[in-house]
N, C-alpha and C positions, 0 to 999 in steps of 0.2 A: 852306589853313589846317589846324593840326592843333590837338588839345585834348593838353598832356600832364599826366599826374599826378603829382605827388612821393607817393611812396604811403609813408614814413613819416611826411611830416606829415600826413597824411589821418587824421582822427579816428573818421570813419565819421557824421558826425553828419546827414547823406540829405538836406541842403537841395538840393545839387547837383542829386539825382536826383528830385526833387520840381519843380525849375523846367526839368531836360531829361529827361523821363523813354525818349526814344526815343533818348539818345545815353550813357546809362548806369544801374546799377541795382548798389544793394549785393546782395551773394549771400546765404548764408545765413550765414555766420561775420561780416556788417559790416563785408567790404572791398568797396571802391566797385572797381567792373569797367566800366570804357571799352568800350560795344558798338561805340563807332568812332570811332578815334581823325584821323580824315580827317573835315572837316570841310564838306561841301558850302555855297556862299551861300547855301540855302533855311534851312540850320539854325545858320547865325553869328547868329541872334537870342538863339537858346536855350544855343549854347555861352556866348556873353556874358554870360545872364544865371546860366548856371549858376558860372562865375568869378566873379563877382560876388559871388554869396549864401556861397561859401563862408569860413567862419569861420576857416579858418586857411591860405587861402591855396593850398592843397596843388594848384590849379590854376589852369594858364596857356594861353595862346595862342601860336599861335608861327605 
């Protein structure tokens, strides 16, 4: 499984990175940075929930 990002709809708005914070983190300019975009089954909880929380979308599973 992978995590991808649309990174112009990406707002920066960090819910993502607040419900995975070991599979991503905004930098210092408030773009959201994929630390891995490969997805192991120990952490498809946390990729789900982090697609989940986001407000606009800006990511999927594949």
């Amino acid at each position: 499984m992978r995590i991808v990002l649309d990174r112009p709809r990406c707002e920066g708005h960090g819910l993502c990175e607040e419900a995975a914070p070991d599979l991503m983190h905004l930098d210092d300019d408030g773009e959201l940075v994929l630390d891995r975009e490969e997805i192991s089954d120990a952490d498809s909880a946390l990729a789900n929930a982090a697609v989940r929380v986001c407000p606009v979308a800006a990511l999927r599973l594949v």
